[in-house]
N, C-alpha and C positions, 0 to 999 in steps of 0.2 A: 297534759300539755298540748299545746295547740300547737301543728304544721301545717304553713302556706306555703307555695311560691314569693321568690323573689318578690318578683315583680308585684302583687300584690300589696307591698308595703314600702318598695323601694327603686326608683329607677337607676338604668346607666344609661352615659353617654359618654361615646369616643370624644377624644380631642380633636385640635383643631390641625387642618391638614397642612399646615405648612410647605412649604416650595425649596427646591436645594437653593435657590437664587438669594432662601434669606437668611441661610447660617452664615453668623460672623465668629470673630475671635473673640467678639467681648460682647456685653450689655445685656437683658434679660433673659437669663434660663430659662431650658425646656425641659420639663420631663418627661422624658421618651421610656420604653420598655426597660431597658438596659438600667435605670433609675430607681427602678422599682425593687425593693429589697427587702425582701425577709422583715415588712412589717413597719418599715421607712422611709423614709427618700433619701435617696444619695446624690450628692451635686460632683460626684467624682468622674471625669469625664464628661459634663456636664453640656449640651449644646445652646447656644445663644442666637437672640435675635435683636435688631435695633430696635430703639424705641418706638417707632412708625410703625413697624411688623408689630410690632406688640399691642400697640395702640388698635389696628386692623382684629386682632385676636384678643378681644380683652373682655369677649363673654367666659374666655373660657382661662381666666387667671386664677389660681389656686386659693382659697382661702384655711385658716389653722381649723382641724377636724373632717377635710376631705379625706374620702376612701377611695383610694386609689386602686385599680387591679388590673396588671397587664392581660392585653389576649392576643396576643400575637409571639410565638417561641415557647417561653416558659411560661404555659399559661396559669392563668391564678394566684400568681403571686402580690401581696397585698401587702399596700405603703398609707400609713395615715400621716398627710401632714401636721404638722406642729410649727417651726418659727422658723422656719429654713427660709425667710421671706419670699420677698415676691417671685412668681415662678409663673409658666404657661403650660396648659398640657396638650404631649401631641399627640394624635391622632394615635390610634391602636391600644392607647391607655384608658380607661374607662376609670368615670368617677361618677359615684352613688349619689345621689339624693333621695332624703327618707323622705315617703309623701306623707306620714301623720307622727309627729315627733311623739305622740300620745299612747301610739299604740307599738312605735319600734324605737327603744334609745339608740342613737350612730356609735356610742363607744361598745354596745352590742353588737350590733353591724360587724364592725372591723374584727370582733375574736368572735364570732360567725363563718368572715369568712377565711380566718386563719384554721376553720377545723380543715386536719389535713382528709378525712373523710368526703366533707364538699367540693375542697380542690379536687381529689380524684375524680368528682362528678363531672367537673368543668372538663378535665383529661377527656373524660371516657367521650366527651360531645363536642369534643375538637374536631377540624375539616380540614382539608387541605393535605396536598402531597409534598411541596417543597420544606413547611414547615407548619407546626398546627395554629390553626384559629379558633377562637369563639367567636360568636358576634353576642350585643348587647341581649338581643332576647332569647338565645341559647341560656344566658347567663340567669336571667330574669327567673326563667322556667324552673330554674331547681329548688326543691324545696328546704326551708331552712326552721329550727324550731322557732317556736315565741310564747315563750314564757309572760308571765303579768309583768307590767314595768318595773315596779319595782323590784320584782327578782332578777331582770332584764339587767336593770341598773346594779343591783347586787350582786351578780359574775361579772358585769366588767369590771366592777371595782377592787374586786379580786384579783381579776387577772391584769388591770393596771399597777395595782402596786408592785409586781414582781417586775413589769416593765419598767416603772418609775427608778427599783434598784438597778437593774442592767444599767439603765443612763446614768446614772450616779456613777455607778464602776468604771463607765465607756468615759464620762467624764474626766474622772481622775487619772484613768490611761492616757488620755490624749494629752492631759499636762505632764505625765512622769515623764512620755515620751519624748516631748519637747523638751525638757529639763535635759533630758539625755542627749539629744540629739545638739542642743544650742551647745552644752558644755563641750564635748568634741569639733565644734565649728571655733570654737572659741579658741581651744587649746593647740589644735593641728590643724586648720585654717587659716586662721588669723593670726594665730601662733603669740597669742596674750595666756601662757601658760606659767603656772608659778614662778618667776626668776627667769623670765623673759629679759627683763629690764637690764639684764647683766649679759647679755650674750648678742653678738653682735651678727647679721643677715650675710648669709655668702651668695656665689651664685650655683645655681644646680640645674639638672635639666627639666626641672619641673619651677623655674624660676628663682627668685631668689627662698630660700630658707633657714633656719637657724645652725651655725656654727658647731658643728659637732653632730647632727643629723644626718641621716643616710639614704640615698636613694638606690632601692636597687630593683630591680622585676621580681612580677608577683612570681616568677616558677623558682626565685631565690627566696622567697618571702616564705610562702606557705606552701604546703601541697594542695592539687585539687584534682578532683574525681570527678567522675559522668557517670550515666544511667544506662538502663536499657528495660526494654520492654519485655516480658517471653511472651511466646505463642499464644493470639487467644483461641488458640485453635488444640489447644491441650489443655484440657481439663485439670490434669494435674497438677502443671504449671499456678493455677486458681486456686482452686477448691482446695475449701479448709484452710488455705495459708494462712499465716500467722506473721507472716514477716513484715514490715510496713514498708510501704510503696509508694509513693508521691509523684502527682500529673500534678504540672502547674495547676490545674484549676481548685487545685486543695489549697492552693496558698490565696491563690485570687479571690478563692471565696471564702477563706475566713479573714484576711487583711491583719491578723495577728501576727505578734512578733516568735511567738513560740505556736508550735505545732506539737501537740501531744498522740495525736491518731493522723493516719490519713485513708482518705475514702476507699481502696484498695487492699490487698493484701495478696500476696505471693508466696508459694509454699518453697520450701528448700530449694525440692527440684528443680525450680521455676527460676530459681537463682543461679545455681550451680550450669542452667541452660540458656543462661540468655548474658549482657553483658552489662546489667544491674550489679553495681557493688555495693555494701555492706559498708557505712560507714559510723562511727560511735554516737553518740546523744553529743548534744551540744557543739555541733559541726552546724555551719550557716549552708543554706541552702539558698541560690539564685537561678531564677529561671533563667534563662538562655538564650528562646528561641520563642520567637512570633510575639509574647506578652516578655518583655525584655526588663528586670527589675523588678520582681515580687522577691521580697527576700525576709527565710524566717529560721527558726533556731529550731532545730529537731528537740525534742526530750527525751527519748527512746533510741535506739538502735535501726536505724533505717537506710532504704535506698531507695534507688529514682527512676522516671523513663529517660529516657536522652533530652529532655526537655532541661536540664540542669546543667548548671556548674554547682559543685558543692567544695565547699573553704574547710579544708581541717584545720584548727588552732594547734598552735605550739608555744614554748615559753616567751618567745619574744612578739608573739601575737597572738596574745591572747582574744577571748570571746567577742568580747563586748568592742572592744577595740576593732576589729577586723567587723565586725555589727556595723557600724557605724562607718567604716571606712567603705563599705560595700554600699551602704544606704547614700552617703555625700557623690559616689560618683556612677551613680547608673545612667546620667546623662553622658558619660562619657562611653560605659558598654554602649549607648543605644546609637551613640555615633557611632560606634567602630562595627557594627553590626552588619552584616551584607545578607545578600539574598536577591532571588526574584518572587518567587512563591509565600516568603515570609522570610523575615528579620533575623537575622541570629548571629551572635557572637562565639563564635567557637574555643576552646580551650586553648587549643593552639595560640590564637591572640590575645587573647584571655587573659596569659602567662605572660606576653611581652611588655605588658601598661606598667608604667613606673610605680612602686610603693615606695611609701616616705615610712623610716626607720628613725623615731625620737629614740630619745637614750630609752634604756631601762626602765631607772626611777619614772621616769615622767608617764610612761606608758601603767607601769605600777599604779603609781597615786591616779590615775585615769581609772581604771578599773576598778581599786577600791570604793570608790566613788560611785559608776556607773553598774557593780554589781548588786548593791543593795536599791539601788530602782528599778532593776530587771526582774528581780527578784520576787519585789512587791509587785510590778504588772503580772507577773505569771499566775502568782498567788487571786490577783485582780480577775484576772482571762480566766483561772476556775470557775473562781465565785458566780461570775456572769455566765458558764457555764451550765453550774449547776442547778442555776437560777431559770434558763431557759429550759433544762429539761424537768424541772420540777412541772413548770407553767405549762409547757406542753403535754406534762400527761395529767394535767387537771382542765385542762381545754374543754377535752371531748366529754368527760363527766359530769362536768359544769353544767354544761350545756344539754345533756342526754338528763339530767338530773339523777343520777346515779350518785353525785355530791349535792346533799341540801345545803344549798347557802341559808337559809334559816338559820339551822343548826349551827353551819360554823360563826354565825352572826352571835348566837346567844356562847 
């Protein structure tokens, strides 16, 4: 198998440098570093420019099959467009151009440079003291395999199918979710819940609402816990732990609604010394502070740094219900949130925000409902799961030809 450089088969070039004077609140996306995901684009947080601005920057508009790769932070991470339509890229994002489609296929390119091997290369040839860079021909210099084309073509189409299922999964996720999310807007929102039509609107101090419903504070409602950090300055605190641990950026970066692991772990000790609680599986967890409304469902036995509020359920608030009630109003935590330094909403006030209390039954037939779609996203969130570490440890083989696609061809 033959190794070149980059740059010999492919070039990059930063975006374009945009000015603070031309972020607006609406009209053409940008994709900036922050955009750039695990092998995607994300339009989440997305920044915009007028059409004028765009028109000014319109060498450098996205087209479906761009290779994307941030260099500036987290460098090397790699997003290939597909239909997210029209988009600009800005400066510090570099996008590839293959100079001879003949002798390098692009859907090779892109799981090229997802091996996590070549990222580390990118790492190791980072610059800078405030936060790391690449530049373009840093990037160019590394060398990457090249197989015959059509074996070139015959790993990505490998390693596309497994992607092709992810999106299918993420697909179907992002409709259960909505299914679930609409039907609680519907029920305890709008309040068009079974046998609405027979009960007549009072007034309450959350406005008017149904005849027989309760409003009372979330510290009447349910119980809620916080986190804490131990010493990273004790080993034992760390090492080996087994206990699960969650910094919001576990939830921010998987965007899932269940949490099976989290990046961390803390041993007993580390519990017993710091002021981390211990709270059951299927307890909601919300961030708190600075990223205010990431909110996901433990499976496991776990606990948190002080970056949390975490929700116990009880019979009259249940999971999926108290899910959802958390999910309708994080516009309301991010109001009530203070700070100078960063945003945070503390337990203290946390406790005092009104909760609405439907009868029983109605919260009953809510749940039966909304646990067999939770249920199927989780089982979903596996599959996708197991789907991407299949892909990733057949990446580097693939591609090292330690796996003959021949072979798995015949």
């Amino acid at each position: 198998m033959e190794f070149v450089p980059l740059g010999a088969v492919a070039s990059v070039k930063s975006g374009y440098a945009f000015k603070s004077k031309d972020w607006t609140e609406g009209g053409v996306p940008v994709i900036k570093i922050t955009n750039v995901k695990k092998g995607f684009v994300s339009l989440d947080g997305c920044s915009f420019v007028t059409e004028a601005v765009a028109q000014s920057a319109a060498a450098f508009e996205l087209r479906p099959g761009d290779i994307l790769i941030s260099m500036t932070g987290y460098i090397g991470e790699v997003a290939r467009v597909r239909d997210e339509g029209r988009m600009l890229l800005n400066q510090r994002v570099g996008k590839f151009s293959v100079k001879n489609p003949t002798r390098l296929d692009n859907d090779f390119l892109f799981y090229c440079l997802r091996d996590p091997e070549l990222k580390s290369k990118f790492a190791a040839h980072a610059y800078g003291a405030a936060q790391p860079n690449i530049s373009p021909s840093l990037i160019e210099q590394q060398v990457i395999p090249l197989p015959a084309l059509p074996i070139q073509r015959r790993i990505a189409s490998v390693l596309s199918a497994y992607d092709d299922l992810i999106k299918n999964s993420q697909r179907r996720i992002k409709i259960l979710e909505e299914m679930a999310r609409s039907l609680y807007r519907e029920w305890f929102v709008n309040f068009r819940y079974p046998g609405h039509e027979f009960v007549p609107l009072v007034s309450s101090p959350l406005g008017e609402i149904p005849q027989g419903w309760e409003v009372k504070k979330v510290e009447d409602s349910f119980v809620v816990s916080g986190g804490g950090t131990p010493s990273r300055k004790e080993p034992e605190f760390w090492d080996g732990g087994k206990i699960q641990w969650y910094s919001p950026s576990d939830l921010t970066g998987a965007g899932t609604m269940f949490m099976d692991d989290s990046g961390d772990h803390i041993t007993e000790l580390g519990l017993a010394q710091s002021s981390a609680r211990m709270f059951p599986p299927r307890s909601v967890m919300l961030t708190s502070r600075a990223t205010i409304g990431a909110i996901a469902v433990n499976t496991e036995p776990a606990c948190t740094n002080q970056g949390f509020i975490t929700c116990l359920t009880n019979e009259r608030v249940p999971l999926y219900f108290l899910f959802y009630w958390l999910t309708e109003n994080v516009p309301t935590f991010q109001r009530m949130a203070s700070g100078a330094t960063f945003k945070e909403i503390s337990r203290g006030v946390f406790k005092t925000i009104d909760f609405l209390h439907p009868p029983g039954n109605i919260v009953e037939q809510f749940e039966s409902i909304a646990t067999p779609i939770a249920e199927t996203l989780l089982s979903l969130q596996r599959q996708i799961q197991n789907l991407r570490r299949t892909r990733d440890l057949l990446l580097p083989r693939l591609l090292s030809g330690q796996i003959d696609v021949e072979a798995m061809a015949a």
